[in-house]
PyMOL CGO cylinders between C-alpha atoms (Angstrom):
from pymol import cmd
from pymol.cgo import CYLINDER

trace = [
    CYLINDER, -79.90, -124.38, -39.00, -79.80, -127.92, -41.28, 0.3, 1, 1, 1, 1, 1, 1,
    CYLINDER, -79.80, -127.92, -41.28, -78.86, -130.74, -39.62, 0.3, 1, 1, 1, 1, 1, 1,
    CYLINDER, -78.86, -130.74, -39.62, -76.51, -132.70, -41.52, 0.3, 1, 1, 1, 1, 1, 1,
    CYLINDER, -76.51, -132.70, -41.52, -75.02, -136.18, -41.46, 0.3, 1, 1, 1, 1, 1, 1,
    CYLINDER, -75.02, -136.18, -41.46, -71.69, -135.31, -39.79, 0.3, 1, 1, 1, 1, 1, 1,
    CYLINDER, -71.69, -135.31, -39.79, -72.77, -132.02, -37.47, 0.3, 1, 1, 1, 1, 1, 1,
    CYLINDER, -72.77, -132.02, -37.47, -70.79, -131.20, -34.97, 0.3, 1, 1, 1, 1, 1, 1,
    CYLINDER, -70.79, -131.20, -34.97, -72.78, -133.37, -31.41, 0.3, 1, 1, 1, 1, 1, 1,
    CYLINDER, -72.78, -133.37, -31.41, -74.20, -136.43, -33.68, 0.3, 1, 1, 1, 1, 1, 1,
    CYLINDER, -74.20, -136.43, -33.68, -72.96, -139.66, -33.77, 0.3, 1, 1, 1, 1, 1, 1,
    CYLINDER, -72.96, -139.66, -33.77, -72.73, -139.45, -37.52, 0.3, 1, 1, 1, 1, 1, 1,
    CYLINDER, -72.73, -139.45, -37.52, -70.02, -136.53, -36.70, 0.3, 1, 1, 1, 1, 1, 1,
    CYLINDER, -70.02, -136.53, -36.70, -68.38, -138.64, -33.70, 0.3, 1, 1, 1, 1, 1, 1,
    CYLINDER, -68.38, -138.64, -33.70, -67.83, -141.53, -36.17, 0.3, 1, 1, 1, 1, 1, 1,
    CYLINDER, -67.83, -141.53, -36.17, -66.29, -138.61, -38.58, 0.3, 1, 1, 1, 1, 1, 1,
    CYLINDER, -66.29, -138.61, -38.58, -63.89, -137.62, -36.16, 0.3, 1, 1, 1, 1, 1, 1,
    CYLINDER, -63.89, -137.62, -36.16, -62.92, -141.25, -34.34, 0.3, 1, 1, 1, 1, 1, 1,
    CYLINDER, -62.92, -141.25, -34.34, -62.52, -141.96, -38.75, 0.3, 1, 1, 1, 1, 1, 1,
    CYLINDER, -62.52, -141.96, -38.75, -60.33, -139.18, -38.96, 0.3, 1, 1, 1, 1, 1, 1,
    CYLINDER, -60.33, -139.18, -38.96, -58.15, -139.57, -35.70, 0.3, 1, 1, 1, 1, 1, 1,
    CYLINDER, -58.15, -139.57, -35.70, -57.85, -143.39, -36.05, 0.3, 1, 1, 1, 1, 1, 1,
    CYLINDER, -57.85, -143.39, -36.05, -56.16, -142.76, -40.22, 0.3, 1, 1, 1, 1, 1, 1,
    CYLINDER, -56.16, -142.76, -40.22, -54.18, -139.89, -38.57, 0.3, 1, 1, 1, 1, 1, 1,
    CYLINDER, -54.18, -139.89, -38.57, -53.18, -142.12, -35.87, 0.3, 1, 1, 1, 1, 1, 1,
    CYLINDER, -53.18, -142.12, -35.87, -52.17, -144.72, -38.07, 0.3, 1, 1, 1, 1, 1, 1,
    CYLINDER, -52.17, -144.72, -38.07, -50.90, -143.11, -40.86, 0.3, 1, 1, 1, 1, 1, 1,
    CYLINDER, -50.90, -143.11, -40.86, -48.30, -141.53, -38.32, 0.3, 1, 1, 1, 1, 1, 1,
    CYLINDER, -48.30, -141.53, -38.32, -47.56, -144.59, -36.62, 0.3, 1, 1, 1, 1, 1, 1,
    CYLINDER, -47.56, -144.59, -36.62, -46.81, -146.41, -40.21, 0.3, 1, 1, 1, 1, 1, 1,
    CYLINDER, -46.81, -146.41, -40.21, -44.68, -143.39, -40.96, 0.3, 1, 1, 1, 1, 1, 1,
    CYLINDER, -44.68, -143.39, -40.96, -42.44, -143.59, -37.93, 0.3, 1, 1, 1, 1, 1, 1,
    CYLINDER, -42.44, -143.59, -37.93, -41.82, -147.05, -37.99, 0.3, 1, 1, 1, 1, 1, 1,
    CYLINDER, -41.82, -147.05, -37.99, -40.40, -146.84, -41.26, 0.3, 1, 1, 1, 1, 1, 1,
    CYLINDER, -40.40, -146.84, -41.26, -36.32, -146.60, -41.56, 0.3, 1, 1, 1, 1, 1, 1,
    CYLINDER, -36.32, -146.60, -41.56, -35.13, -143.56, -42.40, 0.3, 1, 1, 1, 1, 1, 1,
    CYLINDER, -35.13, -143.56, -42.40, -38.46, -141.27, -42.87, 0.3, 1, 1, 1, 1, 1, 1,
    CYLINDER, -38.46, -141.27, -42.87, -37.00, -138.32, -41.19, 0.3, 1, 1, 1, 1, 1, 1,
    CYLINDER, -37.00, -138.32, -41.19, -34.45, -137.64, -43.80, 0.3, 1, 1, 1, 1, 1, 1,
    CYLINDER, -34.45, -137.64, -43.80, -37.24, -136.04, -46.23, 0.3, 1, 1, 1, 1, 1, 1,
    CYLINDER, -37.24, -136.04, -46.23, -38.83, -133.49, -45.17, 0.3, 1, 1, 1, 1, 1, 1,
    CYLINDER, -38.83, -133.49, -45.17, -42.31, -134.18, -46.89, 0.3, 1, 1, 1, 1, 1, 1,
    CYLINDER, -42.31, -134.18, -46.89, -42.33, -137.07, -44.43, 0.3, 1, 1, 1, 1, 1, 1,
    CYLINDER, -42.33, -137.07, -44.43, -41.81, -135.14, -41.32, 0.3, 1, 1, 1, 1, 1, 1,
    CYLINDER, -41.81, -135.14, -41.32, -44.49, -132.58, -43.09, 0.3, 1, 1, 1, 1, 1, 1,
    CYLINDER, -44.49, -132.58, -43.09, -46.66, -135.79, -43.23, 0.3, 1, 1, 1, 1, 1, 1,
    CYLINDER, -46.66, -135.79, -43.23, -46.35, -136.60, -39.73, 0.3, 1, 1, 1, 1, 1, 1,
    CYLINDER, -46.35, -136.60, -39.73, -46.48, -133.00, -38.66, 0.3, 1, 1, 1, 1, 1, 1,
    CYLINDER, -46.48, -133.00, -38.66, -49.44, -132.75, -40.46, 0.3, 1, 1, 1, 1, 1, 1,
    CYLINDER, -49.44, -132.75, -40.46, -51.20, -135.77, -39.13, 0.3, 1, 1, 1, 1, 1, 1,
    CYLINDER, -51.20, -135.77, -39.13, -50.44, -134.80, -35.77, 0.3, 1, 1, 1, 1, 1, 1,
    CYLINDER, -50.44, -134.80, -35.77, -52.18, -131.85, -36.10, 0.3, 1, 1, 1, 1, 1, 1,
    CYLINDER, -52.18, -131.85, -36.10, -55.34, -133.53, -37.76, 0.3, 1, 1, 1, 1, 1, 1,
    CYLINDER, -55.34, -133.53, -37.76, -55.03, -136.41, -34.94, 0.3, 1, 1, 1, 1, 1, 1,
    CYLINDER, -55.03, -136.41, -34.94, -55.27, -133.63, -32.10, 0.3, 1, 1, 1, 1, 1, 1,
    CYLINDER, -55.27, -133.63, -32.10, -57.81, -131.26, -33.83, 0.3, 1, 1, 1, 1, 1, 1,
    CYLINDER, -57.81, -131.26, -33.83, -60.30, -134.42, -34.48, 0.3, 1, 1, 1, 1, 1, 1,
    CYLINDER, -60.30, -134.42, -34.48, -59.92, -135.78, -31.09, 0.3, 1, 1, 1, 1, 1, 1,
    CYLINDER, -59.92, -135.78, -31.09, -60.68, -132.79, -29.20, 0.3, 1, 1, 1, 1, 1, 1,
    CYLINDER, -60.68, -132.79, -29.20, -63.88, -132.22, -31.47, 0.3, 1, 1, 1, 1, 1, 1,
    CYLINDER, -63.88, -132.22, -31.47, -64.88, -135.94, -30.73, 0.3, 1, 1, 1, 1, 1, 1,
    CYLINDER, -64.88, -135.94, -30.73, -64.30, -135.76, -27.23, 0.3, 1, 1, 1, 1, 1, 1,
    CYLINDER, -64.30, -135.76, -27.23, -66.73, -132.40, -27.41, 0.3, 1, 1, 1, 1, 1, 1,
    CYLINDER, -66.73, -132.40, -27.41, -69.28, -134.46, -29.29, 0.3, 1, 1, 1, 1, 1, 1,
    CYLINDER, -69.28, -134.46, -29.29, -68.89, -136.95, -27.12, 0.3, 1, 1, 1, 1, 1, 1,
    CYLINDER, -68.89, -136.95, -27.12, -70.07, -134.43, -24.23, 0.3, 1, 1, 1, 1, 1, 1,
    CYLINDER, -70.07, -134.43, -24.23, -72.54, -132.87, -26.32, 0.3, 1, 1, 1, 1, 1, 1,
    CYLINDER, -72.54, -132.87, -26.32, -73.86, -135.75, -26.84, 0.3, 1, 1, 1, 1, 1, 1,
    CYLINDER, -73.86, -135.75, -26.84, -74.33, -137.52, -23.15, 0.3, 1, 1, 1, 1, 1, 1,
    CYLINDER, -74.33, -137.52, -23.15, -75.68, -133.50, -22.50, 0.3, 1, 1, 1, 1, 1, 1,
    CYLINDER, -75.68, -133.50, -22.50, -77.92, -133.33, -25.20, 0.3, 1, 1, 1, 1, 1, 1,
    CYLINDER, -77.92, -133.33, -25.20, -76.75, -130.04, -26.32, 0.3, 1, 1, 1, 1, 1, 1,
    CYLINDER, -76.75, -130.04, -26.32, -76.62, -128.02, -29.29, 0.3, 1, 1, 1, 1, 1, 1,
    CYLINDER, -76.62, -128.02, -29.29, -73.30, -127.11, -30.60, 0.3, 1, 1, 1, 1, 1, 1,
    CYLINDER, -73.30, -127.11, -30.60, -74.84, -125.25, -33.70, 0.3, 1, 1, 1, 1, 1, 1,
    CYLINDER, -74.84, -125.25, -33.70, -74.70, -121.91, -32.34, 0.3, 1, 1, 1, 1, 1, 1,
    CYLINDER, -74.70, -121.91, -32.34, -72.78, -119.40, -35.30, 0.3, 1, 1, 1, 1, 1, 1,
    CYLINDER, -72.78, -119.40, -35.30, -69.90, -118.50, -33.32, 0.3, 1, 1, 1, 1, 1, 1,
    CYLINDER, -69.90, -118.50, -33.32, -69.24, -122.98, -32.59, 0.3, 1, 1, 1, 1, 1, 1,
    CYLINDER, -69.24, -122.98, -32.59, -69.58, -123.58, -36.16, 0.3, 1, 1, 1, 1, 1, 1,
    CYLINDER, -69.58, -123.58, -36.16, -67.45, -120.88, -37.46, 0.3, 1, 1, 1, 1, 1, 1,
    CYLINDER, -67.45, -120.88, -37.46, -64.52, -121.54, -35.50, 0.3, 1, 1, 1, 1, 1, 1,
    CYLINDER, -64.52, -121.54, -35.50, -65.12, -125.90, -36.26, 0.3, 1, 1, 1, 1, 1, 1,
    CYLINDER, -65.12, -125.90, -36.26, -65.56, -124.60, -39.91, 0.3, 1, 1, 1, 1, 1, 1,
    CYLINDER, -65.56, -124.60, -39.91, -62.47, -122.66, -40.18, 0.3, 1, 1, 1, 1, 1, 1,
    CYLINDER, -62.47, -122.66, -40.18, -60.42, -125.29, -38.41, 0.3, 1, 1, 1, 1, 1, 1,
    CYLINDER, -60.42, -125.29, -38.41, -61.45, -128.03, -40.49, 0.3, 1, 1, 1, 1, 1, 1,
    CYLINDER, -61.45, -128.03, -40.49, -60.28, -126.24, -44.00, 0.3, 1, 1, 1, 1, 1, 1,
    CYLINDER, -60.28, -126.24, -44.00, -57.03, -125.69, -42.66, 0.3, 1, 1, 1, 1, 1, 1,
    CYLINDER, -57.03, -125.69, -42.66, -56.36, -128.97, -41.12, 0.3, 1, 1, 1, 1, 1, 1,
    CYLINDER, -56.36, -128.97, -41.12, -57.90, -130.33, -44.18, 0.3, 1, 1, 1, 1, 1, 1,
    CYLINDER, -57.90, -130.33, -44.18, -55.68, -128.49, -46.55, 0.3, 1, 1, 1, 1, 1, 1,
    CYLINDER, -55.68, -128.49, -46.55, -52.65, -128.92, -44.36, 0.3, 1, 1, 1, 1, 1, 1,
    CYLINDER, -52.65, -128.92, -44.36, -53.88, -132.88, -44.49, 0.3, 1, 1, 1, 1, 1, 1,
    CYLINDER, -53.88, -132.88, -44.49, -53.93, -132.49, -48.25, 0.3, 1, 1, 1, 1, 1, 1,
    CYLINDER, -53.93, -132.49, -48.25, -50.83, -130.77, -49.10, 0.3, 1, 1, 1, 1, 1, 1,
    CYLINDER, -50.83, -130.77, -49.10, -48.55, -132.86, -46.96, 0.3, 1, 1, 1, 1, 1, 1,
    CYLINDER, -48.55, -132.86, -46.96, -50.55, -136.37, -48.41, 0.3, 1, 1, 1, 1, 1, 1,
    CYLINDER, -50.55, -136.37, -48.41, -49.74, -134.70, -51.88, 0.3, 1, 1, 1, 1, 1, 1,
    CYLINDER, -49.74, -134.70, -51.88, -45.82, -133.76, -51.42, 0.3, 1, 1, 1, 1, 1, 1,
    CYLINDER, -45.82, -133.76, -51.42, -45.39, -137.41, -49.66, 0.3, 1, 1, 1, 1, 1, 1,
    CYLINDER, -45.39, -137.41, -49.66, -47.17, -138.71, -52.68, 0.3, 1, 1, 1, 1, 1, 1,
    CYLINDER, -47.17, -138.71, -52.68, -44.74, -137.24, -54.86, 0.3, 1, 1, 1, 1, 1, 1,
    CYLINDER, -44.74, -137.24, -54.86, -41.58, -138.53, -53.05, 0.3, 1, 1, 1, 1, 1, 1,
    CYLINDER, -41.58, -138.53, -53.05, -42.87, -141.81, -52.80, 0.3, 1, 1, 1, 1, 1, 1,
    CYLINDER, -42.87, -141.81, -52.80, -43.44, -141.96, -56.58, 0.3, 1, 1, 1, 1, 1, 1,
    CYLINDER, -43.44, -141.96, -56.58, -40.30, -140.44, -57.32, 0.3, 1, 1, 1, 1, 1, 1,
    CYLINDER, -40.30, -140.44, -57.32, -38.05, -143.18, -55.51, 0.3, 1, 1, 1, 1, 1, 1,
    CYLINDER, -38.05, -143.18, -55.51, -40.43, -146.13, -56.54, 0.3, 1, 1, 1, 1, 1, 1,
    CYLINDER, -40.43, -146.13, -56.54, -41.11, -145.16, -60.13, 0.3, 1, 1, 1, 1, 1, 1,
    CYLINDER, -41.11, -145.16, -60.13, -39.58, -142.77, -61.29, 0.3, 1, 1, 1, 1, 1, 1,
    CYLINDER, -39.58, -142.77, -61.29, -35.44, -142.67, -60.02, 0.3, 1, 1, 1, 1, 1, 1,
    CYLINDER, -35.44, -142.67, -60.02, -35.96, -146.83, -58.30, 0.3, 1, 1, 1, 1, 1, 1,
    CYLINDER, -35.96, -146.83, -58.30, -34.53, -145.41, -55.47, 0.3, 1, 1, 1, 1, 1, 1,
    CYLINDER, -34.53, -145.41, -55.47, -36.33, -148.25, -53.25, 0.3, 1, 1, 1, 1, 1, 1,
    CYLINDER, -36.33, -148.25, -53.25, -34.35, -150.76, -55.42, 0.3, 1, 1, 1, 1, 1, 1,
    CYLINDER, -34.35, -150.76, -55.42, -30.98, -148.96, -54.92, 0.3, 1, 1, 1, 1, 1, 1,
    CYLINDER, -30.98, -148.96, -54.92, -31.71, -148.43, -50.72, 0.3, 1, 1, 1, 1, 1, 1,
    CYLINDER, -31.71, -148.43, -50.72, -33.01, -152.04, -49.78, 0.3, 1, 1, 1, 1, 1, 1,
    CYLINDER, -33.01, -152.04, -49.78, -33.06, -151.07, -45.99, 0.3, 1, 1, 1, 1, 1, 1,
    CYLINDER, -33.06, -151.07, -45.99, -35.63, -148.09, -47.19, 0.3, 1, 1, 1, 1, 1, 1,
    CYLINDER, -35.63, -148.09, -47.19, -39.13, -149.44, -46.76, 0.3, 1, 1, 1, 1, 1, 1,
    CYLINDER, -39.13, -149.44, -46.76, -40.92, -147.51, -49.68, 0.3, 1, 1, 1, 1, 1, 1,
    CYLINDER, -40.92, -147.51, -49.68, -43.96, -150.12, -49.02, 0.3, 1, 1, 1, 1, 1, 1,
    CYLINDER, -43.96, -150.12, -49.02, -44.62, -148.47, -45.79, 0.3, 1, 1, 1, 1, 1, 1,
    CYLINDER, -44.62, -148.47, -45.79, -44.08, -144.93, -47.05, 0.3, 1, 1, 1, 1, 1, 1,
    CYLINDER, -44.08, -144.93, -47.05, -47.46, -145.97, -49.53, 0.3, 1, 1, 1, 1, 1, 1,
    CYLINDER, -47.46, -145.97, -49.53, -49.27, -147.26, -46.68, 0.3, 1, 1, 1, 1, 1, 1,
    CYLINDER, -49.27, -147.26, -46.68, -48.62, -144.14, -44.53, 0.3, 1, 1, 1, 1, 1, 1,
    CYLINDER, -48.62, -144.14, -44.53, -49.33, -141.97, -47.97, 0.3, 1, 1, 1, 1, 1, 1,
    CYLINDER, -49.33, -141.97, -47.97, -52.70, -143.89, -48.41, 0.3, 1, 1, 1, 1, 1, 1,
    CYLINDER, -52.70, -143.89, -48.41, -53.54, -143.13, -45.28, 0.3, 1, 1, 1, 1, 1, 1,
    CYLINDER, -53.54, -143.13, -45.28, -52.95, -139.36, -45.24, 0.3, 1, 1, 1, 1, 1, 1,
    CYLINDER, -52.95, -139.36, -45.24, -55.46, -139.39, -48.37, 0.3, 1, 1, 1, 1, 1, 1,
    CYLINDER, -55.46, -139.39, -48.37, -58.20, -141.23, -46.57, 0.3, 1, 1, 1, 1, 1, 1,
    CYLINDER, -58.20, -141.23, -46.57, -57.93, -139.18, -43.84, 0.3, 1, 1, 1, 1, 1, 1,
    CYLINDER, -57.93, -139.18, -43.84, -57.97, -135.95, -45.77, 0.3, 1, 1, 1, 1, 1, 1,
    CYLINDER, -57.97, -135.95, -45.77, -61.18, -137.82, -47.63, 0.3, 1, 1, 1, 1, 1, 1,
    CYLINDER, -61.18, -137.82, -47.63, -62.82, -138.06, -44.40, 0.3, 1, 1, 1, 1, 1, 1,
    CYLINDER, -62.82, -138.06, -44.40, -61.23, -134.08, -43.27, 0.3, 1, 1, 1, 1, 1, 1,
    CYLINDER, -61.23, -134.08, -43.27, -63.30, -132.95, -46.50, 0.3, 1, 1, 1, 1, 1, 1,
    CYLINDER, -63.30, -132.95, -46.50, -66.78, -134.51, -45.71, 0.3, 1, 1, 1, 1, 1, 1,
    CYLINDER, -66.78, -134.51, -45.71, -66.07, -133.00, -42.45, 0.3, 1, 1, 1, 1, 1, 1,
    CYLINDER, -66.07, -133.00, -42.45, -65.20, -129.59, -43.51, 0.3, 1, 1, 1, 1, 1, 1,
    CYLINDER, -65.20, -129.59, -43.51, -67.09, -129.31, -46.59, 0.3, 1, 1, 1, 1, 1, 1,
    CYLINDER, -67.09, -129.31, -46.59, -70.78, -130.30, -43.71, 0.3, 1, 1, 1, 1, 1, 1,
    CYLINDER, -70.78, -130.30, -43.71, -69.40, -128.01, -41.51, 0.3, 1, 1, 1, 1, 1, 1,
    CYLINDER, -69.40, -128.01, -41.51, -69.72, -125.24, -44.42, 0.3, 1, 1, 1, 1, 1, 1,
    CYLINDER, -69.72, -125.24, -44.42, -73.36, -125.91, -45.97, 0.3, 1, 1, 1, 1, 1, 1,
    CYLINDER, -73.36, -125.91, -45.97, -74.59, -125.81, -41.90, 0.3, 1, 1, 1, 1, 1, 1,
    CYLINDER, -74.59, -125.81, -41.90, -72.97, -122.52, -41.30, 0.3, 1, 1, 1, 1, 1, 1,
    CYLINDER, -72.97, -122.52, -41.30, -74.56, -120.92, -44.57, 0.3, 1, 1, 1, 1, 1, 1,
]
cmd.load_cgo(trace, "trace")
């Protein structure tokens, strides 16, 4: 099998997934401590979302993490096909909710001035979180998209 920047029991792919849990982490935490984010529901997806990406990235760090002190091989067919399929769907999951989040926040900034009407709203936060969401599903694509070219 190719070995890839990113594989799964590399430090290139430990970096990938401390990337991806530290923008998860943060994109949630910027989310939460925003007034008032629960009332739309493509913020809760966003955090949902996140959450999800945050716990599926650190469990695969902590196994590179152990794969690496071992010096084992996690590129066995049966490994990469289950990291491969959970990557697109936390990816896509990481990409839909960025998108729909996206879309409210331009809607109340741009588009109805919402954030002008609602001072105690802090629209400047939902755009951090939003950012965020998209650099982690940046870094949830490199991830998934190595994760496919080693399994083929």
């Amino acid at each position: 099998m190719k070995k890839m920047i990113g594989s799964p029991g590399t430090m290139s792919g430990l970096f990938l997934r401390l990337g991806q849990c530290a923008t998860a982490a943060a994109s949630i935490g910027v989310m939460v401590s925003s007034y008032d984010f629960s009332n739309y529901t493509a913020f809760c997806f966003l955090v949902a979302s996140m959450g999800l990406q945050l716990i599926w990235s650190f469990g695969l760090a902590c196994i590179d993490v152990y794969a690496i002190r071992r010096k084992s091989d996690l590129r066995s067919p049966i490994l990469l096909s289950l990291f491969t399929v959970g990557d697109w769907v936390t990816a896509l999951l990481a990409l839909a909710a960025a998108c729909s989040s996206a879309g409210v926040t331009v809607l109340f900034t741009k588009d109805t001035e919402f954030c002008r009407q609602q001072p105690a709203l802090s629209c400047d936060r939902f755009q951090i979180s939003v950012g965020l969401s998209f650099f982690n599903w940046f870094l949830a694509a490199i991830s998934s998209h190595t994760m496919f070219w080693i399994l083929i």
